[in-house]
N, C-alpha and C positions, 0 to 999 in steps of 0.2 A: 739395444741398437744405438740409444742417442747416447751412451755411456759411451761405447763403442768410439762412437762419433769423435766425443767430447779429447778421451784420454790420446789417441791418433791423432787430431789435428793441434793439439798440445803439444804431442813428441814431434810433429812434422817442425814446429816452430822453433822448439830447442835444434832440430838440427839443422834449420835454417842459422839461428845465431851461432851456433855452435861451429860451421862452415866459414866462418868471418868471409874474408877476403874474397874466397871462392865464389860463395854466393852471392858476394859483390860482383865479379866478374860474370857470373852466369846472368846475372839480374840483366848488364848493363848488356850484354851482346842480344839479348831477347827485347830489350828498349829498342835498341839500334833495329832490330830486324820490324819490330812493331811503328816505329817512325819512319824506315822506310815505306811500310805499307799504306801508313796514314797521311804522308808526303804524297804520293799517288794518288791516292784517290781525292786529294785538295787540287793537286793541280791538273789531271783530266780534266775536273767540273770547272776551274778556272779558265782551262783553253776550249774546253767544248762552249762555252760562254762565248766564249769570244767569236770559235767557231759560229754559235749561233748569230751572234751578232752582225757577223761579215754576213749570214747567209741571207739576213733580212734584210739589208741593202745592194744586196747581186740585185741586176737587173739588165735586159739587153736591150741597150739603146740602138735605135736602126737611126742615122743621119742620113738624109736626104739631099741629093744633088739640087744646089740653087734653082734650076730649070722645073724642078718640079712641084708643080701647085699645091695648095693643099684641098680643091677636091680629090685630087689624087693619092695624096696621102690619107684622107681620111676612107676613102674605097679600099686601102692598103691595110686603114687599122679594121674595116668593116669584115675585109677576110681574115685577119689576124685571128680577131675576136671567136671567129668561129674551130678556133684550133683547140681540142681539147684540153691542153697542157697552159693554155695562157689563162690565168688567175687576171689580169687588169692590164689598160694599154692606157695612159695617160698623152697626150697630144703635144709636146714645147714647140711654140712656134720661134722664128727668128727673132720677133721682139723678144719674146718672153725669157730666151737662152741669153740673149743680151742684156735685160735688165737683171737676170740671174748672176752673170757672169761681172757685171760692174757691179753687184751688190755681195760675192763674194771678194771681190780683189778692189774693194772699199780703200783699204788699208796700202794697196802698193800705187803709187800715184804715176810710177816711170810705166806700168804696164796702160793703166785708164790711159795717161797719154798719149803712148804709142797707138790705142783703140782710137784717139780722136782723129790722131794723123792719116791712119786710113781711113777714111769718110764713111763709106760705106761698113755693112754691118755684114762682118765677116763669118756669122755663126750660120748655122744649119739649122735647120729646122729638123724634130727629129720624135720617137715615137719610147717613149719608156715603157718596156713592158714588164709583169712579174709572171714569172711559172707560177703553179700551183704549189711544185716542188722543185725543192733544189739541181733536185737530179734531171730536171724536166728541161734544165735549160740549155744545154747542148742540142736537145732534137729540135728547141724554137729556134736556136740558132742556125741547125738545118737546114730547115722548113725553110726559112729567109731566105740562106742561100742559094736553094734550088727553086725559087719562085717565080714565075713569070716576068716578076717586075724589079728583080734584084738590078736589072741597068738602069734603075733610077734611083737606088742606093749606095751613097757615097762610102758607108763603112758600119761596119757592128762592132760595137764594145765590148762583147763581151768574154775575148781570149782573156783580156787583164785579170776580170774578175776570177775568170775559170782557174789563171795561175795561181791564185791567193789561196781559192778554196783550196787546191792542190798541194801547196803548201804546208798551210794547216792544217790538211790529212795527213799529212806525212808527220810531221811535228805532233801531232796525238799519237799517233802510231809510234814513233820511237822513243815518246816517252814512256808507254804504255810495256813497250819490248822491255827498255832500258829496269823500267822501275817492277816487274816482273822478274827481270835476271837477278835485279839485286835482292831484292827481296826473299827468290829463294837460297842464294848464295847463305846471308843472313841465317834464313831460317834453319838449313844444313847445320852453320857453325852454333846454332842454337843449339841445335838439338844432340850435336855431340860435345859440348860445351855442356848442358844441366847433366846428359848421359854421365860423362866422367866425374861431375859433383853427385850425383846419388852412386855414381857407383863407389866413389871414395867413401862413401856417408855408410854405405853398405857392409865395405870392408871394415872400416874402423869400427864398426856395430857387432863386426861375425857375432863373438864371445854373445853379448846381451842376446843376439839374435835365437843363439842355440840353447840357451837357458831359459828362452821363451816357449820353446819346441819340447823343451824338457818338461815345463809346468804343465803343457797342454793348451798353450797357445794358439787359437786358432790361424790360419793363412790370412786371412783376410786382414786381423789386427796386426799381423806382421807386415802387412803390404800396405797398407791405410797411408801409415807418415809416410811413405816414402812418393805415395799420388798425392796428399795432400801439399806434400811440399814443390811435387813439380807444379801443381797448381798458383801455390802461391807464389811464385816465380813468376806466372803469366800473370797474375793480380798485380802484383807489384810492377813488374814493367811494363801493364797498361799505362797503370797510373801517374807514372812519372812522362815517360813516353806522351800524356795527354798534354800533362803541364809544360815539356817541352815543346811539344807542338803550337801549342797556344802563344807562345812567349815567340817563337817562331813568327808565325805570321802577326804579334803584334807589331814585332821587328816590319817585317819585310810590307805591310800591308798599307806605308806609305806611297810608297814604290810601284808599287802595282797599280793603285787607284790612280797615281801621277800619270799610268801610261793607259788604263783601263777603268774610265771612272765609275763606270758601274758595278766595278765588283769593289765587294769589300768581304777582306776573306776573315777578321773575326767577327766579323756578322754570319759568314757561314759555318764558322764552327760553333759559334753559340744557337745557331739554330738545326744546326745538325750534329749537337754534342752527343745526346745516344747512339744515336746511327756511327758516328766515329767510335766511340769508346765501346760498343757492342761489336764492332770489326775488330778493334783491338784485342778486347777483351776475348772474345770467343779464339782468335790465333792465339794468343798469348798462352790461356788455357790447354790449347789444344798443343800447342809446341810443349808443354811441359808437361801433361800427360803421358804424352805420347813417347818422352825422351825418359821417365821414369819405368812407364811398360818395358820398353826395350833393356832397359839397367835393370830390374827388376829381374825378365826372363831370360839373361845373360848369365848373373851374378846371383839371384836368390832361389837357390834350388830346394822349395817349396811346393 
């Protein structure tokens, strides 16, 4: 059996270099289809981050009309609190959004100015609240505005947030579609791309093939190099396909962090190198298998 083994994935290797050019070209269209894959699944987990990110700072701030007190508000957050969907309701009073608000816009002096020329303290007093779940914040927003007390609510924040989420649902979704279509595109021209190289490898074999048949060569040894070498096809275009990817996001992974500083994406490929290369790997194999079977039971009528 391991002789078997041995003498098969020898011959698979001469027909690999034996192939020059071809198997250049089969290598580099099963890289392409294998980097697209690994392309996807880096930047999902890139924008689902992000995604997560924005979802941890949604929150529906309810502003309160000047007129009304804060025992009133605080009887507002007491019924709030009781809503099954509200995870925490934090209290900003008018000081408090004012000293916030000159303490973010530190840096522009024509806006604090303008703040001084209107005397009084033009901000709201207002209610931060977090859902439990993301999804939970549309029915607090509801809740709000079918409330007893919504005519003492000057306004809810949170359509802006909602549109962002929305957003970056959609933006994961078409990249998800996009990197899915290409991928199988890819994998098609793979698979009839290594097809036509073993079947080439096939034909130019007939003569040895049938003088194998002659000695009493078994099937099995006759079929061996010809999976082995679709195999190595998928070995081979993991592993170049890895090194490009890698060189890839050392490229772009300034860029990113410039806009997104908490990701660093060869920190995630070096911590999710087998998990990538075990996706690769496992497609790669399987496209060249699977393109060798089909040239096999085409062309080897054994």
């Amino acid at each position: 059996m391991f002789l078997t083994f041995g003498r098969t994935f020898k011959e698979s290797l001469k027909n690999l270099f034996r192939n020059g050019w071809l198997s250049v070209a089969t290598i580099s269209i099963l890289i392409l289809s294998l980097y697209v894959v690994s392309v996807l699944f880096v930047v999902t987990h890139t924008v689902d981050n992000i995604l997560k990110d924005v979802q941890e700072k949604v929150n529906v701030s309810v502003y309160f009309k000047p007129a009304t007190s804060e025992d009133e508000i605080f009887k507002i957050k007491s019924n709030l609190q009781s809503n099954s969907s509200v995870k925490s309701i934090d209290y900003v009073s008018r000081d408090t959004a004012l000293e916030n608000f000159k303490r973010d816009n530190a840096d522009e002096p024509i806006i604090l100015q303008s703040l001084q020329e209107i005397g009084d303290n033009p901000l709201l007093a207002s209610l931060v609240i977090k859902a439990k779940d993301v999804d939970q914040y549309q029915g607090v927003a509801d809740y709000i505005n079918n409330a007893e007390y919504k005519e003492k609510i000057s306004r809810i924040n949170y359509g802006r947030n909602k549109e962002i989420i929305a957003k970056l649902n959609n933006v994961i979704e078409t990249i998800r579609r996009v990197g899915i279509s290409l991928g199988i595109i890819f994998a098609v021209i793979s698979i009839l791309i290594t097809f036509n190289t073993i079947r080439i490898t096939i034909y130019a074999q007939r003569r040895e093939i049938e003088i194998m048949r002659l000695v009493g060569a078994s099937n099995t040894f006759i079929r061996l190099p010809y999976i082995f070498e679709g195999i190595l096809y998928g070995i081979l275009a993991s592993i170049v396909s890895m090194l490009i990817l890698f060189l890839t996001l050392k490229f772009i992974t300034p860029y990113v962090s410039s806009v997104v500083p908490s990701e660093n994406l060869v920190g995630f490929y070096v911590s999710n190198f087998f998990q990538i290369f075990g996706i690769q790997l496992l497609v790669g194999v399987v496209l060249g298998m699977f393109s060798s079977v089909i040239a096999m039971r085409k062309y080897l009528k054994i």
